[in-house]
C-alpha positions, 0 to 999 in steps of 0.5 A: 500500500505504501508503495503504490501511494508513493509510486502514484505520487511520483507520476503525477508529479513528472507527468504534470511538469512538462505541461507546467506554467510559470507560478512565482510563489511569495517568499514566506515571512516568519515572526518566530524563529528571529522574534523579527519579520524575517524572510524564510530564505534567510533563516537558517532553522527549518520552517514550516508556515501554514497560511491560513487561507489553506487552515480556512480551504481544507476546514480543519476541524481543530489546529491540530489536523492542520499540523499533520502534513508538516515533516518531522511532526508527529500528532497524536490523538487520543481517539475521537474529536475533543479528546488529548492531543500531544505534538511531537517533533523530530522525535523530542517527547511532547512536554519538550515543545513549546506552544504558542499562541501570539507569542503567549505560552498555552502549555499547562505547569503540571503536565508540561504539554498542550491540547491542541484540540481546543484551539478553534481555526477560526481566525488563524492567520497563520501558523509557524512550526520552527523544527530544532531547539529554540530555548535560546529565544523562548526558554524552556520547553523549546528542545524539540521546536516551537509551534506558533498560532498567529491570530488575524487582524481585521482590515478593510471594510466591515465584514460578517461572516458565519458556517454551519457544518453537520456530519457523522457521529452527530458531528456538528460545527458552527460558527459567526463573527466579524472583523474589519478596520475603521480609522487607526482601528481594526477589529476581529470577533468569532464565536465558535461551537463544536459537539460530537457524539464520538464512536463509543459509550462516553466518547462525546465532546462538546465545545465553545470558544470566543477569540478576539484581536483588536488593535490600534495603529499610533503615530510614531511607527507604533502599534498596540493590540490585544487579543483574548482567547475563551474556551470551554470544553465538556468531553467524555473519557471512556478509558478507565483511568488506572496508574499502574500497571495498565490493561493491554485492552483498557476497561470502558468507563460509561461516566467518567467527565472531563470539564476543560475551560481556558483564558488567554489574554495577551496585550502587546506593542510594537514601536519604531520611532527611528530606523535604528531601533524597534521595540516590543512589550508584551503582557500576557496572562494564561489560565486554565481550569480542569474538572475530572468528574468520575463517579462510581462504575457499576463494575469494580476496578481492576487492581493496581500496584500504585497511585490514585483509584480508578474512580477518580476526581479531581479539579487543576487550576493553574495561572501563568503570567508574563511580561516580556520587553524586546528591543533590536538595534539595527546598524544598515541592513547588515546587522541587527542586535536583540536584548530581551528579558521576560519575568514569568509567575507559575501557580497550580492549586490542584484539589483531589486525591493528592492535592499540592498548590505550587508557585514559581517565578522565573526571570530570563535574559536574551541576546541574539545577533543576526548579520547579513552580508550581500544579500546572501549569506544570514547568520544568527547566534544568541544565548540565554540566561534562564533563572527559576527559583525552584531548580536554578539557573540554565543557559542555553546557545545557538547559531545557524547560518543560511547561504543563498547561490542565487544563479543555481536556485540554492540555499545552503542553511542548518543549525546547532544550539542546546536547549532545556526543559523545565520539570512540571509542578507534577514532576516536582510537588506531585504527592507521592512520586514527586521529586522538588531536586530534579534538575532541568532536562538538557538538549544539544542538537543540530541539522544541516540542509540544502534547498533547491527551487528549480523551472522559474521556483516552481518546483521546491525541494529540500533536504536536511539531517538532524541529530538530538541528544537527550541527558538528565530526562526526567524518569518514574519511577525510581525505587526508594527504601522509605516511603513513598518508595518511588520519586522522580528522577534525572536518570535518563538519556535519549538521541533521535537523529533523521532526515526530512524530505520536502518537494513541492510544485506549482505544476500549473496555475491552478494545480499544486502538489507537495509531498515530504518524508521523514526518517527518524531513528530514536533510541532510549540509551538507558532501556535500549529500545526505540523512543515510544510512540515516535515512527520510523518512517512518516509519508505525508502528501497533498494535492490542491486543484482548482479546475474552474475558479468557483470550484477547489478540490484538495486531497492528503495522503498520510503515512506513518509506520508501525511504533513502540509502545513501552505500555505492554513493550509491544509495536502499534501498527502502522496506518495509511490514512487517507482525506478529500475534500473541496469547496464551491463558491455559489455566490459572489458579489451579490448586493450585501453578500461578499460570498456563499460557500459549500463546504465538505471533507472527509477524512479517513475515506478507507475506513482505517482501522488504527491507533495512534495511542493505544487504547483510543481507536481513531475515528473511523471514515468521517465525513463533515459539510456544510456552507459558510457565508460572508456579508459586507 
């Protein structure tokens, strides 16, 4: 199967290309890897930008289904819509990637990782994904890479816009909202709603949001803006929750609820008063509440060795608050200096079981300088100083370089640089198996890659190796002679090193074709077994086509190879996964309606059957459709 899909792939592309177009492409401008406006081809580090016109064509569910098809990525669900969702990159665990929403960290302190499943689409401008570690710009977390979700800002006149979508598994989706700008102000609301049945006992999930970004634009070359982010989240969880050691098949559990609500609220400015100099301010507050909801089964609980009952409530809220200053001083157009610092305050209050209510601070300082010389080669190198007043101080580096051959269409670019992952308030204060000496986890990894455009930068390939080394990892759990004769500990060592391929052809006006590989070989130094739940081999294309101009059909292809599970120390298969999907535009221009759109996808279109974390079925064939309509 895997074969044939890639056989197909490869004759489309070279049968199309004799009867290609020219097609300039925009060169893609990135905020994340430099914290500056940066053209791609100048970043040294490994880019992938989302635009958000493809989130808005392809009509992604959640963001992470949008993250899918990007090298080097992998995403794990654990089941149905609504459910945990955990991004991993280039082998690097999920607690060591950074999530960002506009800049704002959205990871929780206990656990250490996002659910991206509660970010709505609606309004995403873009989305950033920077592969390799990134703790010298943002601190810790960022071993594996940062994933940056940018927020739109309304422009133009006033528009209004709404969709409905219904599809199995009682799926339904609607949303509303509008945006513009009037004046020095611009403006952009959307309300969302989500709810779905799932596809067993307690598998459903219901969901709603609000996201808002209002700015002004200053005299003096200044901007302000804020943006806020609600959501709220009622899903089931049908595995029974049991510590150790768990079922090979999980035990359904009919009642058991998870209630999840979410604040983001960002403020921010940018100026630039005088050429040489440009500054940034950023205030940010994250909150985030968990209920666990979990009365008595009708059916014991499977025994256990340790930890909390199966029938297990409880409630986590954690707050984060942060204030971050940049400034960059720029000399020509050859050099550019960064000086940065960031405070950020950590709270928990978790109630339950096994209660603890932890706080910390963290300050942090930031120097990064970047040089361009003849509008070919861009180098970059910073350092970071990170202080916590729980578990100390960690410094990190990096340097990349990027190298343009500008007659042959080739660009030379890679990286190295170290990075650090903070332990959570569980690996910390958590009664029972915690430990308050654990020491951060460290990283040093580097890549190096050529690009390559060819016929008029039509046709784009690049290739690039990558090489992480893991020390200090943060394990459970180690025996001790004392009560309570387990603690967390910084035994672990781990390497993850691969390629990525990525080709991608504009092989007409209306038709494009991407396909990218990733080979990533992993290996836990201490038990000598793969890293778990990380593939071999992952396979992702796409297709985009537009036959006639109200009509946009689109298809992806994803293919990932059998994993590890260190649960049960048995191999996950493989899958090949399969979605389509298109929009109609009806209407356009018609007295107050901008346009009417038909919508439909359908992923899965095999019916797979497979897992991508054992225990939690995927969602079988699954189709969504609806129409979406916009008024000026």
């Amino acid at each position: 199967m895997v074969r044939t899909a890639m056989m197909v792939l490869v004759l489309a592309l070279v049968t199309n290309i004799v009867a290609a177009q020219e097609v300039k492409q925009a060169e893609p401008v990135v905020v994340t890897a430099t914290r500056l406006e940066t053209p791609a081809e100048q970043l040294g580090a490994s880019v992938t930008v989302i635009p958000g016109d493809d989130i808005d064509t392809r009509r992604y569910p959640t963001v992470d289904e949008a993250l899918r098809g990007v090298p080097g990525v992998e995403i794990r669900r654990s089941g149905s819509f609504g459910k945990t969702t955990a991004i991993s990159i280039r082998g690097a665990n999920p607690n060591q990637v950074q999530v960002l929403v506009d800049g704002m960290r959205v990871k929780s302190p206990t656990l250490g990782q996002v659910d991206l499943s509660d970010l709505s689409p609606e309004l995403i401008e873009r989305i950033e994904v920077i592969r390799g570690p990134q703790s010298t710009l943002y601190g810790a977390d960022a071993i594996g890479g940062v994933v940056n979700v940018i927020t739109r800002r309304g422009k133009g006149p006033f528009s209004l816009w709404g969709t409905q979508e219904v599809g199995n598994y009682d799926t339904l989706r609607s949303g509303t909202g509008f945006s513009g700008s009037q004046g020095i102000f611009d403006y952009a609301f959307a309300f969302g709603h989500f709810e779905s049945n799932g596809q067993t006992i307690n598998d459903g999930v219901n969901q709603d949001s609000f996201n808002t970004r209002v700015g002004l634009a200053l005299p003096g070359n200044t901007d302000v803006w804020m943006a806020l982010r609600w959501n709220k989240t009622d899903t089931g969880v049908p595995i029974e929750f049991v510590a150790n050691p768990q079922p090979i098949v999980p035990t359904i559990d009919p009642n058991t609820r998870q209630e999840t609500e979410t604040l983001i609220i960002n403020l921010a400015a940018h100026t630039r008063p005088v050429s040489w100099w440009e500054s940034d301010m950023r205030v940010g507050r994250y909150w985030n509440r968990q209920k666990f909801i979990d009365p008595p089964d009708p059916f014991p609980c499977p025994p256990i060795t340790f930890g909390p009952p199966c029938d297990f409530s409880g409630l986590f809220k954690v707050e984060r608050r942060e204030v971050e200053w940049l400034n960059h001083f720029h000399v020509g157009s050859w050099s550019t200096s960064t000086f940065g610092v960031e405070y950020r305050w950590e709270s928990a209050d978790v109630q339950g079981t096994n209660g603890f209510g932890p706080k910390t601070e963290t300050v942090s300082g930031l120097f990064q300088q970047q040089f361009r010389f003849f509008d070919r080669l861009f180098m970059a190198a910073g350092v970071r100083v990170e202080d916590n007043d729980v578990f100390g101080r960690s410094v990190t580096e990096r340097g990349s370089l990027s190298f343009l051959i500008k007659e042959t269409g080739t660009r030379i670019h890679g990286g190295a640089g170290s990075g650090f992952r903070a332990p959570t308030f569980n690996d910390l204060f958590f009664p029972g198996f915690s430990n308050p000496a654990l020491e951060p986890e460290k990283s040093f990894s580097w890549d190096a890659g050529i690009e390559q455009k060819l016929w008029g930068n039509r046709i784009r390939l690049d290739a690039t190796v990558f090489k992480n080394s893991f020390t200090n990892l943060i394990r459970c759990c180690v025996p001790l002679a004392v009560p309570p004769f387990v603690a967390t500990a910084n035994i672990g060592r781990a390497r993850s090193e691969g390629l990525e391929f990525t080709s991608e052809a504009d092989l007409l006006d209306n038709l494009r074709v991407g396909v990218n590989y990733t080979y990533t070989e992993t290996k836990d130094m201490d038990a000598h077994t793969w890293l778990p739940r990380e593939p071999r081999h992952r396979w992702n294309a796409r297709v985009a086509w537009q036959p006639i101009k109200p009509l946009s059909l689109w298809t992806e292809l994803h293919i990932v190879t059998r994993q590890w599970e260190s649960l049960g120390n048995i191999y996950a298969s493989g899958y090949t996964r399969l979605d389509l999907g298109g929009s109609y535009r009806m209407l356009e221009r018609w007295g107050h309606v901008k346009y009417v759109d038909l919508t439909a996808r359908i992923q899965n279109v095999a019916n797979e059957s497979y897992q991508e974390v054992r225990g939690f079925p995927a969602l079988g064939i699954t189709g969504i459709g609806g129409v979406r309509v916009a008024f000026e």
